[in-house]
C-alpha positions as CSV (number, residue, x, y, z in Angstrom):
1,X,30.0,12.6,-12.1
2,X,28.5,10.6,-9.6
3,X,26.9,6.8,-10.6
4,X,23.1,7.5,-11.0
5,X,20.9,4.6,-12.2
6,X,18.3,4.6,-14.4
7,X,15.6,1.7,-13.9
8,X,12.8,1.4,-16.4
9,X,8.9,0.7,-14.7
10,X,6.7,-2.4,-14.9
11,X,3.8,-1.8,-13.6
12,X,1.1,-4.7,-14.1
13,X,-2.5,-4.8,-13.6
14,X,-4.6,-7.5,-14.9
15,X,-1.8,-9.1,-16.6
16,X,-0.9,-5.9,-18.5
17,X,1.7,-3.2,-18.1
18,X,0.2,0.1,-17.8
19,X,0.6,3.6,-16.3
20,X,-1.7,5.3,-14.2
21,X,-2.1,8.8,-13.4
22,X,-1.8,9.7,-9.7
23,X,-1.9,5.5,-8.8
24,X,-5.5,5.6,-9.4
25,X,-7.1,2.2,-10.9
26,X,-9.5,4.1,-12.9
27,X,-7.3,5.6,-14.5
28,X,-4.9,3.8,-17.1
29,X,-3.3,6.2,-18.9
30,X,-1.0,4.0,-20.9
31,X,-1.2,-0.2,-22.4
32,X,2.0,-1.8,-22.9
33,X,1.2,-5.5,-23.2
34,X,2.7,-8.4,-22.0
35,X,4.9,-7.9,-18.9
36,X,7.7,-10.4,-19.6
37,X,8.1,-9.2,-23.3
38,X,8.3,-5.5,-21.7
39,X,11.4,-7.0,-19.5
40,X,13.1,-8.8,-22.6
41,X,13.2,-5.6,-24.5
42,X,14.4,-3.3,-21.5
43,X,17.0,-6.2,-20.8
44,X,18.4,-5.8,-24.6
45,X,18.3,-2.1,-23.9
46,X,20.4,-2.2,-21.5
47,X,18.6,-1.6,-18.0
48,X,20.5,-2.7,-15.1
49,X,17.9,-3.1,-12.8
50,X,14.3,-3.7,-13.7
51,X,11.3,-2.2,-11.2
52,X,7.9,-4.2,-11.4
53,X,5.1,-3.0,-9.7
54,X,2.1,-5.8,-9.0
55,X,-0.3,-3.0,-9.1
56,X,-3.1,-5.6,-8.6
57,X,-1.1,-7.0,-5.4
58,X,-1.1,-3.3,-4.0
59,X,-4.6,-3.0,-4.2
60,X,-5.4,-6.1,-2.8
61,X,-2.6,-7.2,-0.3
62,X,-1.9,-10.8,-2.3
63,X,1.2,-11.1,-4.4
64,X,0.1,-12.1,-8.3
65,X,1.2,-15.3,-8.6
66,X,4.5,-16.3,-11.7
67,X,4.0,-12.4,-11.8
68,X,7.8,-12.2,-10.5
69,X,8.9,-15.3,-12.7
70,X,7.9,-13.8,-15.6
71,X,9.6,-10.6,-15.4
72,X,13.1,-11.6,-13.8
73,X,13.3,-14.8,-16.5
74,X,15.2,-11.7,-18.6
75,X,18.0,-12.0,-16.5
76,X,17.7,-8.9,-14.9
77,X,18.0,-8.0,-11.2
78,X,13.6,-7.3,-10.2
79,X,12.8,-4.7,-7.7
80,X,9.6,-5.7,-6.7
81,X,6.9,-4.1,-5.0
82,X,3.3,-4.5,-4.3
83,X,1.5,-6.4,-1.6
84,X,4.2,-8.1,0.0
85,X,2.6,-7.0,3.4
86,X,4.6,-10.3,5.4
87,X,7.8,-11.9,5.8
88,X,6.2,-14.9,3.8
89,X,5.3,-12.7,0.8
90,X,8.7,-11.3,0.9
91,X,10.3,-14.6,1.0
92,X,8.2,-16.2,-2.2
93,X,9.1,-12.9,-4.1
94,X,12.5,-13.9,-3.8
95,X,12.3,-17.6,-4.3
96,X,10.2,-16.7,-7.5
97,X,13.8,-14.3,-8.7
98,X,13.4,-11.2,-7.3
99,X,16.2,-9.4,-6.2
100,X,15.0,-6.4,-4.2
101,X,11.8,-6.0,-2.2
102,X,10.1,-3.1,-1.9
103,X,7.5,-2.3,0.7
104,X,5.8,0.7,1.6
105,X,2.2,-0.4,3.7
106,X,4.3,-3.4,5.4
107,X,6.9,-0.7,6.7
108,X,3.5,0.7,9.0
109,X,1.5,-1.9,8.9
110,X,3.5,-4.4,11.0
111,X,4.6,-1.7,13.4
112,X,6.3,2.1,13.2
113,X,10.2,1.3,14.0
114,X,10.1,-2.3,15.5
115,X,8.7,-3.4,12.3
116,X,11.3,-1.9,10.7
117,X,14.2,-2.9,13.2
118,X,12.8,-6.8,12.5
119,X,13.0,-6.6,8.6
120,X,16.2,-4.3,8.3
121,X,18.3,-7.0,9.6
122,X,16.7,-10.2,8.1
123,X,16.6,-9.0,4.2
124,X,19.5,-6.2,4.3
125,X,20.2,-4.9,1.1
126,X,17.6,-6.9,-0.5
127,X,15.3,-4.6,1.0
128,X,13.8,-0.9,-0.2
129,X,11.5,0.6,2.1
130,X,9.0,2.9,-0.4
131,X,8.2,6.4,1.0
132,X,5.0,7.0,-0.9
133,X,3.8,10.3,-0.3
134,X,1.1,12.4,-1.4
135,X,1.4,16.6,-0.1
136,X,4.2,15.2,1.9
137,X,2.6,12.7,4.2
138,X,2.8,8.9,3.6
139,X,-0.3,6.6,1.9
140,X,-0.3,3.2,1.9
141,X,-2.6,-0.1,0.8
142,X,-2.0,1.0,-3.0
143,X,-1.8,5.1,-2.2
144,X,-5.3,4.7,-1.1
145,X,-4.7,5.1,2.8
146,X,-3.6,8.5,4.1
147,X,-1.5,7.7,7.4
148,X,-0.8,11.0,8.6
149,X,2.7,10.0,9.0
150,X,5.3,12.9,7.1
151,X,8.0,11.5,4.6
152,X,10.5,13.1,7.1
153,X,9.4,11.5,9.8
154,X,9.6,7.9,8.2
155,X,12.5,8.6,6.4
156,X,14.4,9.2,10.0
157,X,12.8,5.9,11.2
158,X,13.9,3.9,8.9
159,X,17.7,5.7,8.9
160,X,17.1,4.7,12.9
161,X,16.2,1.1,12.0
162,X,19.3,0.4,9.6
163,X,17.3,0.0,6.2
164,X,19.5,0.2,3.3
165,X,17.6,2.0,0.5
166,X,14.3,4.4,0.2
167,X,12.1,4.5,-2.7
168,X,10.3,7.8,-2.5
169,X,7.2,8.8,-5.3
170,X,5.3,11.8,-5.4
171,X,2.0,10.1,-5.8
172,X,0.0,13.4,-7.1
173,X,3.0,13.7,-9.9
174,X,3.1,10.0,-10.9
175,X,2.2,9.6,-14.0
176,X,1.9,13.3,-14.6
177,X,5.1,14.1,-15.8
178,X,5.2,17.2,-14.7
179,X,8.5,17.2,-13.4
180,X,10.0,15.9,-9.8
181,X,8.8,16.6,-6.4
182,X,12.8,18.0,-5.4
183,X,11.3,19.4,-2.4
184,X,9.9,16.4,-0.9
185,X,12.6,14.3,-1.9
186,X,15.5,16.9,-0.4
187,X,13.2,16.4,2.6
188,X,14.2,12.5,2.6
189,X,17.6,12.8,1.9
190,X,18.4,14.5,4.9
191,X,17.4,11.4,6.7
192,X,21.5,10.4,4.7
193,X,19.9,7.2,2.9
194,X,20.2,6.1,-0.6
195,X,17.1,7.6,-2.3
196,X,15.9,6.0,-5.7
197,X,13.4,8.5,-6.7
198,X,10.3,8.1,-9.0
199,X,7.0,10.4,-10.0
200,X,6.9,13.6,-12.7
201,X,10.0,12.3,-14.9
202,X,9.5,13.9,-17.8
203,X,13.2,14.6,-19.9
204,X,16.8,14.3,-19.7
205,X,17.3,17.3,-17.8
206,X,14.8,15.6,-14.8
207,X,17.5,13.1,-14.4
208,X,20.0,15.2,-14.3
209,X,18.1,17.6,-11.4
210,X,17.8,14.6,-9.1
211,X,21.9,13.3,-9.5
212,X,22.7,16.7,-8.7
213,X,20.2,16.8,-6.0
214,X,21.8,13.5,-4.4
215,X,19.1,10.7,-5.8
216,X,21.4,7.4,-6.5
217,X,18.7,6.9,-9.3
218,X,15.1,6.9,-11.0
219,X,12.4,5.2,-12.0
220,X,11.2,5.8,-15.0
221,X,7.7,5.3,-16.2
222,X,5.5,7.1,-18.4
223,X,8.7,9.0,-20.1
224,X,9.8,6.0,-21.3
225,X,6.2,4.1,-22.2
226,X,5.2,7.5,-23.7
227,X,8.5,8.3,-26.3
228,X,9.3,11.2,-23.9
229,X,13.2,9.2,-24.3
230,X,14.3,5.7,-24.8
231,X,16.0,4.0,-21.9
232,X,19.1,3.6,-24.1
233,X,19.5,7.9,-24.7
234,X,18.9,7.8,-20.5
235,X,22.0,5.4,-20.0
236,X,23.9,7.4,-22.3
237,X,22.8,10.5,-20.8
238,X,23.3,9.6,-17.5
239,X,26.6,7.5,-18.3
């Protein structure tokens, strides 16, 4: 079988890891504790990749400060996303050990496909555009903004623009799990990208669903924060 990864979510407001359901602030759903701890025991679990998500940087466009430190001092390669809305945020997320950026507002924010065409050559691989979408058109500024811009559509524009690697989350099923959104995220595939995908994991079988659909991996959240399965039955699973 195809390679499909399995990366374990960090999402941190206030200093905390948490889940929320749909994104919303209000709504915590789950307390995990101390962020670096979380990444210690996912790193002696086995995760290969670790995806932190400065929730209080999304909703207010400024980076957390050591947040990045903190998580990638397990010696795990960070995905990091939230508020890195300029070149100079995504350049102190990697001095502080990150490995991947991820942006989402950025990628419309600085400009529809010239944006994109300046930050697909300067970061490469190191960077993951995030298709966050919400009844199939994108939101940005921590889910909040509704752009009227379709997953499809800036899916193709960032195929155009030579970035290497989409992060696409049903917003409305994040948290939820209630299962993938497969039909928005065969939408983004067609765009040929490698798709991480993320939103409504529930089980086993949900992982399984998006390899065969042609998802290069998952985040998982709640599933794993929850007890729905450990990150160690997913590698094995998915192995």
């Amino acid at each position: 079988m195809e390679a499909f990864t399995v990366i374990p979510a960090i999402d941190v407001l206030e200093g905390r890891c948490v889940r929320l359901s749909e994104g919303r602030r209000e709504r915590v759903t789950i307390e995990g504790g101390d962020p670096g701890e979380a990444a210690a025991r996912f790193a002696a679990e086995g995760a290969s990749w670790l995806h932190l998500v400065d929730l209080d940087g999304a909703f207010s466009g400024q980076p957390t400060p050591g947040l990045v430190e903190r998580v990638a001092a397990a010696g795990v390669p960070v995905q990091v996303g939230g508020g890195l809305r300029d070149v100079e945020a995504m350049e102190t997320a990697l001095a502080a050990g990150a490995t991947r950026l991820i942006v989402g507002t950025a990628a419309l924010s600085i400009g529809t496909g010239s944006s994109l065409s300046h930050l697909a050559p300067r970061f490469g691989e190191k960077l993951v555009v995030a298709i966050d979408a919400k009844d199939g058109l994108v939101v940005t500024d921590g889910w909040v903004t509704e752009t009227g811009v379709s997953a499809r559509e800036l899916a193709g524009q960032c195929a155009a623009a030579g970035i290497a690697r989409l992060l696409v989350t049903s917003t409305r099923r994040d948290g939820s799990l209630a299962g993938p959104d497969t039909e928005l995220l065969a939408d983004v595939l067609a765009a040929g990208l490698p798709v991480l995908a993320a939103g409504g994991i529930a089980g086993l079988e949900d992982l399984a669903t998006l390899r065969e659909l042609g998802c290069e991996g998952a985040v998982v959240g709640s599933a794993l924060w929850s007890g729905r399965f450990s990150l160690p039955e997913a590698l094995a699973y998915c192995g």
